[in-house]
C-alpha positions in Angstrom: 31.0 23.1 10.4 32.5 19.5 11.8 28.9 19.3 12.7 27.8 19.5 9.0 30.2 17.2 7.8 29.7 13.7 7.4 32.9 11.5 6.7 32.8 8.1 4.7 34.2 6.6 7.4 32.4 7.6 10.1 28.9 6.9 8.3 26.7 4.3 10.5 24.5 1.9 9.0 21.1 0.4 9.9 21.2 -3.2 8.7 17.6 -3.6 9.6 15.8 -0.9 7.7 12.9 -1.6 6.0 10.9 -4.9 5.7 12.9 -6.7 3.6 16.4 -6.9 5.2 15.7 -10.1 6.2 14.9 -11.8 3.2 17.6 -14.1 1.8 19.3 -12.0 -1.2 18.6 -8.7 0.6 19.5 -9.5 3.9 23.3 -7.6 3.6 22.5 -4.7 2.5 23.2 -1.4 4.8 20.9 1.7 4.4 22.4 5.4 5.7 20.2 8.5 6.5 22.8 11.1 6.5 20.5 14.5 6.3 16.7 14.1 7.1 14.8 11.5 8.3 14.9 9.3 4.9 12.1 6.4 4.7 13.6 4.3 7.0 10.9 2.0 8.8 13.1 1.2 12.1 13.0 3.5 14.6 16.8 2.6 15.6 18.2 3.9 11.9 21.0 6.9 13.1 20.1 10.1 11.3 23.5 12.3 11.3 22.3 15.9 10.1 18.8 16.6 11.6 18.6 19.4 9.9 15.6 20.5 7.4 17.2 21.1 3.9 14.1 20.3 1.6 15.1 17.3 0.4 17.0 13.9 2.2 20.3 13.0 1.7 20.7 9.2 2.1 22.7 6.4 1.0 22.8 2.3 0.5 26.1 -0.2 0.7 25.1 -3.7 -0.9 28.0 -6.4 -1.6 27.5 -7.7 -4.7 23.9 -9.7 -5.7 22.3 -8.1 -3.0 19.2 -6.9 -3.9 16.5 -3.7 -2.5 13.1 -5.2 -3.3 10.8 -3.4 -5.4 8.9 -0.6 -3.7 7.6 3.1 -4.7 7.9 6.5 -3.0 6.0 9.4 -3.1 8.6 12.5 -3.8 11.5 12.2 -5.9 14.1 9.8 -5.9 17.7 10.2 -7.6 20.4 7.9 -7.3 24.3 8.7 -8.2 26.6 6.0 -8.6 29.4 6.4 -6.2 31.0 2.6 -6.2 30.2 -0.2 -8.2 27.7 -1.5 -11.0 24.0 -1.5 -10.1 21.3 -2.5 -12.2 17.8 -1.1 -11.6 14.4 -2.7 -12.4 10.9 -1.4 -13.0 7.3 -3.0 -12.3 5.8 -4.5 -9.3 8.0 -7.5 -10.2 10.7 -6.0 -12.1 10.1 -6.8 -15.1 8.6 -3.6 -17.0 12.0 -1.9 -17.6 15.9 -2.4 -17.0 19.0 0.0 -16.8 22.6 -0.6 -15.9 24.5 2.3 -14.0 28.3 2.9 -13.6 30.1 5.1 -11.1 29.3 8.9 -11.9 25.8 8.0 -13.4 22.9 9.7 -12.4 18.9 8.3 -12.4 16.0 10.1 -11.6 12.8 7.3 -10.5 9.4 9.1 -11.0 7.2 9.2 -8.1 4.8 6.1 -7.8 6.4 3.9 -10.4 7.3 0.4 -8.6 11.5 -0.1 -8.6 14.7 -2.1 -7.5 18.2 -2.1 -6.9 20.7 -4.6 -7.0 24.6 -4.9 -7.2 25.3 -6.5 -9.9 29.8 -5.8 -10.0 32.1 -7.7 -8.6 32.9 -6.0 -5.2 30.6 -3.8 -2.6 28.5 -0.9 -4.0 27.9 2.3 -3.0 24.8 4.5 -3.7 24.2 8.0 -2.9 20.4 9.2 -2.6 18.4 12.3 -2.5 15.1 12.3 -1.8 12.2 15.3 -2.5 10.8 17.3 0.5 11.9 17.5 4.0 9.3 14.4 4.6 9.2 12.1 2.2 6.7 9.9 3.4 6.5 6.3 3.6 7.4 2.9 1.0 4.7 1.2 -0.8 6.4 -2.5 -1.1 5.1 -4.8 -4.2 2.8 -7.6 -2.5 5.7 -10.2 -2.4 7.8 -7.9 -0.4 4.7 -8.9 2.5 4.4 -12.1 1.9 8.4 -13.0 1.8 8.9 -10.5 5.1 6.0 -12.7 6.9 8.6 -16.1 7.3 11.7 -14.0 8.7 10.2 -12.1 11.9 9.6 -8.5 10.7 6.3 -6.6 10.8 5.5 -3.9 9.2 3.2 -1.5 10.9 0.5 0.8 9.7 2.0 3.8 11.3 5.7 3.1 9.5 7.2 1.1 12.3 8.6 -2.4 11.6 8.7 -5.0 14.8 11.4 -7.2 14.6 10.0 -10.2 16.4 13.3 -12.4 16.4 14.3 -9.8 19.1 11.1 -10.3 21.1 9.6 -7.4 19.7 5.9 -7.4 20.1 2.8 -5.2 18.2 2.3 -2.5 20.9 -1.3 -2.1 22.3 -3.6 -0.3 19.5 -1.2 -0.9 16.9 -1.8 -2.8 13.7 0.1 -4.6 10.8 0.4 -2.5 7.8 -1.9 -4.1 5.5 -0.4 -5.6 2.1 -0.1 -3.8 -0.8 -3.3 -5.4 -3.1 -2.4 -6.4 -6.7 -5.3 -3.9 -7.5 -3.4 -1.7 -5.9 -0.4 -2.5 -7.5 -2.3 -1.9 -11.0 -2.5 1.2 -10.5 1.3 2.3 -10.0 2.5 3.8 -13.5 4.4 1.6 -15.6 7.4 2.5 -17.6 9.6 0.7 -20.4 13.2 0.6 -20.9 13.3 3.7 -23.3 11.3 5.7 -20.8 13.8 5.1 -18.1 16.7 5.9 -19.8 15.2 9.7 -20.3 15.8 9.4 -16.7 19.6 8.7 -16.6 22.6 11.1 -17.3 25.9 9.1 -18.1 29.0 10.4 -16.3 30.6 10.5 -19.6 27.7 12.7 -20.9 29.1 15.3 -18.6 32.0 17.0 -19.9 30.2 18.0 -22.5 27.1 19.7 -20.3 29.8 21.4 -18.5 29.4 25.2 -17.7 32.0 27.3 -16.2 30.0 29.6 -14.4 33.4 31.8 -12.9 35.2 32.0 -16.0 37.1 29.2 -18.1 40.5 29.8 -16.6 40.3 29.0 -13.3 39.2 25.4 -13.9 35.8 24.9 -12.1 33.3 23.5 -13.9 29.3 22.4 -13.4 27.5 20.5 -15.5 23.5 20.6 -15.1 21.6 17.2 -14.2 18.7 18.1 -12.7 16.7 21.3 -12.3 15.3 24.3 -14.4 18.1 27.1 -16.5 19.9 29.3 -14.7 20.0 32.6 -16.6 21.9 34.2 -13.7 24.9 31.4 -14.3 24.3 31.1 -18.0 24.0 27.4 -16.9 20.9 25.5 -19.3 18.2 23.3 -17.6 19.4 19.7 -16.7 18.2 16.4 -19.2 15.6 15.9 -15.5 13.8 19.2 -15.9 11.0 18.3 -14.1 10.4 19.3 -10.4 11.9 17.5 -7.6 12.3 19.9 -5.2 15.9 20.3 -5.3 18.3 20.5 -8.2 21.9 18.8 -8.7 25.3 19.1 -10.9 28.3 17.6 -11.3 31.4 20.1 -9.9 34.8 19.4 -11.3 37.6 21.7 -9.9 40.8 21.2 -11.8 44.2 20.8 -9.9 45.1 23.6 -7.7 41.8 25.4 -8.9 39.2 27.2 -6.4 36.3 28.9 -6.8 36.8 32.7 -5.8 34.1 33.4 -2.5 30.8 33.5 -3.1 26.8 32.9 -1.4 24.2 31.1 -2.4 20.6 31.6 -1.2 19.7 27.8 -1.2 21.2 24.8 0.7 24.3 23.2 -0.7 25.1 19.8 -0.4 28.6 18.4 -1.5 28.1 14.2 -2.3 32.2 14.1 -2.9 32.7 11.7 -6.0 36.4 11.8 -6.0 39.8 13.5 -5.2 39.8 16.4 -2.4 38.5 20.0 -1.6 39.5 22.2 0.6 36.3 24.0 1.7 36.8 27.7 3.1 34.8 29.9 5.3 35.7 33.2 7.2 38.7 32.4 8.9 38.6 28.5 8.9 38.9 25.5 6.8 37.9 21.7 6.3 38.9 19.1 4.0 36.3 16.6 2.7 37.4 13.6 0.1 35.8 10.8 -1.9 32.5 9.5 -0.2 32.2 12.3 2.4 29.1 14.4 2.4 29.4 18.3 3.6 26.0 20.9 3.8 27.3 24.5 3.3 24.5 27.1 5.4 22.4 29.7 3.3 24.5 32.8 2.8 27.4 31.5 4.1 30.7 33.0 2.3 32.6 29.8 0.9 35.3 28.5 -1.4 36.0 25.5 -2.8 39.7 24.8 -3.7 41.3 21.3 -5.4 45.1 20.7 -3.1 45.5 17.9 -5.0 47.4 16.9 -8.5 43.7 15.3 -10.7 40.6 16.7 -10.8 38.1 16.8 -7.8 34.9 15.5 -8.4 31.6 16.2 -6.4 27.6 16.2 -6.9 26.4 19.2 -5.7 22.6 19.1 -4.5 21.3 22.6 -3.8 17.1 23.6 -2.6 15.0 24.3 -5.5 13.8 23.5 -9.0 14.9 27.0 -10.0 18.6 27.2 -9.7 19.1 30.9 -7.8 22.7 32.0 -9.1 25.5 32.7 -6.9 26.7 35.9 -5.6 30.5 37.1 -5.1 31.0 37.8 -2.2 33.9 41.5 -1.7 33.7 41.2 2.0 35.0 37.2 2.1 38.1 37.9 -0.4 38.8 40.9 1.6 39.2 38.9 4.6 40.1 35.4 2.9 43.6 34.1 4.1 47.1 34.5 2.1 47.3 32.6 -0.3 49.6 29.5 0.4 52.8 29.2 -2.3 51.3 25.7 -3.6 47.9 28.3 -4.9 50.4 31.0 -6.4 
């Protein structure tokens, strides 16, 4: 399970990404690939879980006014606010549409709509990212994204690679530049306003409201839907983002010294930890994760979720599927579950 965890700490960055981390205003930023491949144009970004979930886990750290140039994707792309104010823009020069996002918020991008990303607090930012499909294909960049890349030394190539030529990187034989993205081309990307995109955010104090308690009100464990179809199973209704991504996500709250009692799920499930700790149980066995870490629980595997700590414990839970399967108590995990300790009686 150490293998399926991913601490804060121990995440490693790829300053040199995509084509336009050299490009004075984006040049800090630092782009994680922490399950899947992500979109990632440089062959040297670190991926830490290989493992196919049906959707990417990522992540971008941007000190503030540091700026991801507007680009498009071809699955589904939802951000969640770990650290800091961001501020993302619409339009193939960010102009179309505007929203400002605070820790604990939640925005869904539509495929093939052009958008950007900046830090706009007052200390570094942090960004978590899930991305649709176990591939998620390649960026389109808006045209300037080319033409500003083209006066720093990095090439974008027409089978995804980017050449960094201030390193004495050259165009391998029978490779070619990726040609620039055409403003005809560009025409043809959706546009949305400022009202459209803000069907596609969910406010972190919109939450406690949503919130289902899908094991009972006493025992303190909440989830509130965000994205994906009703569960009927969990009595949980369809997220505000209803529409298919290929994965579906919620907000789980454990209150102090609560746990979930054992249970399976048949779909992957992702913990993005928000805040406070959980102590994450399995067989005979245990792990801790806190604020920033990342943990992907197998299919079937008994688990349970407790909060050791004295405030709530906060985590975005990403699990496979637009249709939410339900969980299943599992007899054989309490049976064998270890004592309780005194702090949980």
């Amino acid at each position: 399970m150490l293998e399926r965890c991913v601490r804060y700490v121990d995440l490693r960055p790829c300053t040199t990404a995509f084509i336009d981390t050299r490009t004075p205003g984006s040049e800090e930023k630092e782009n994680f690939t922490i399950i899947g491949p992500g979109v990632a144009e440089n062959p040297d970004q670190h991926v830490h879980i290989d493992i196919p979930h049906g959707f990417n886990i990522g992540a971008a750290r941007q000190p503030p006014g540091c700026v991801n140039s507007q680009h498009s994707h071809e699955t589904a792309e939802v951000f969640i606010v770990h650290a800091g104010r961001w501020a993302f823009t619409l339009g193939v020069d960010g102009r179309d549409g505007s929203v400002e996002l605070a820790p604990g918020d939640t925005i869904s991008i539509p495929v093939h709509v052009f958008r950007g990303f900046t830090n706009v607090g007052d200390a570094s930012g942090f960004l978590f990212a899930v991305l649709g499909g176990n591939d998620p294909g390649r960026v389109t960049w808006a045209p300037y994204v080319f033409e500003q890349a083209k006066d720093h030394g990095l090439v974008l190539l027409s089978d995804g690679r980017l050449i960094d030529t201030t390193r004495n990187e050259t165009i391998p034989a029978g490779a070619t530049p990726m040609p620039p993205t055409m403003p005809d081309q560009a025409a043809q990307m959706r546009c949305m306003t400022t009202a459209e995109l803000a069907e596609c955010v969910v406010r972190e104090r919109e939450l406690e409201a949503l919130e289902v308690f899908p094991f009972g009100d006493p025992n303190g464990v909440g989830e509130a839907p965000i994205i994906g179809a009703e569960s009927a199973a969990e009595a949980i209704p369809a997220g505000k983002m209803s529409w298919p991504h290929g994965f579906h996500l919620r907000r789980l709250r454990i209150g102090p010294g609560s746990a979930t009692p054992y249970y399976r799920r048949a779909e992957p499930e992702v913990l993005l930890m928000q805040a406070g700790r959980i102590e994450f149980d399995w067989a005979d066995d245990r792990l801790e994760v806190a604020a920033g870490d990342v943990l992907t629980v197998p299919v079937d595997l008994p688990r349970r979720y407790r909060n050791p700590g004295d405030t709530d414990a906060i985590a975005y839970v990403v699990r496979g599927g637009d249709r939410p399967g339900g969980f299943l108590l599992d007899s054989v995990a309490q049976a064998v579950a270890r004592p309780s300790t005194a702090k949980e009686d």
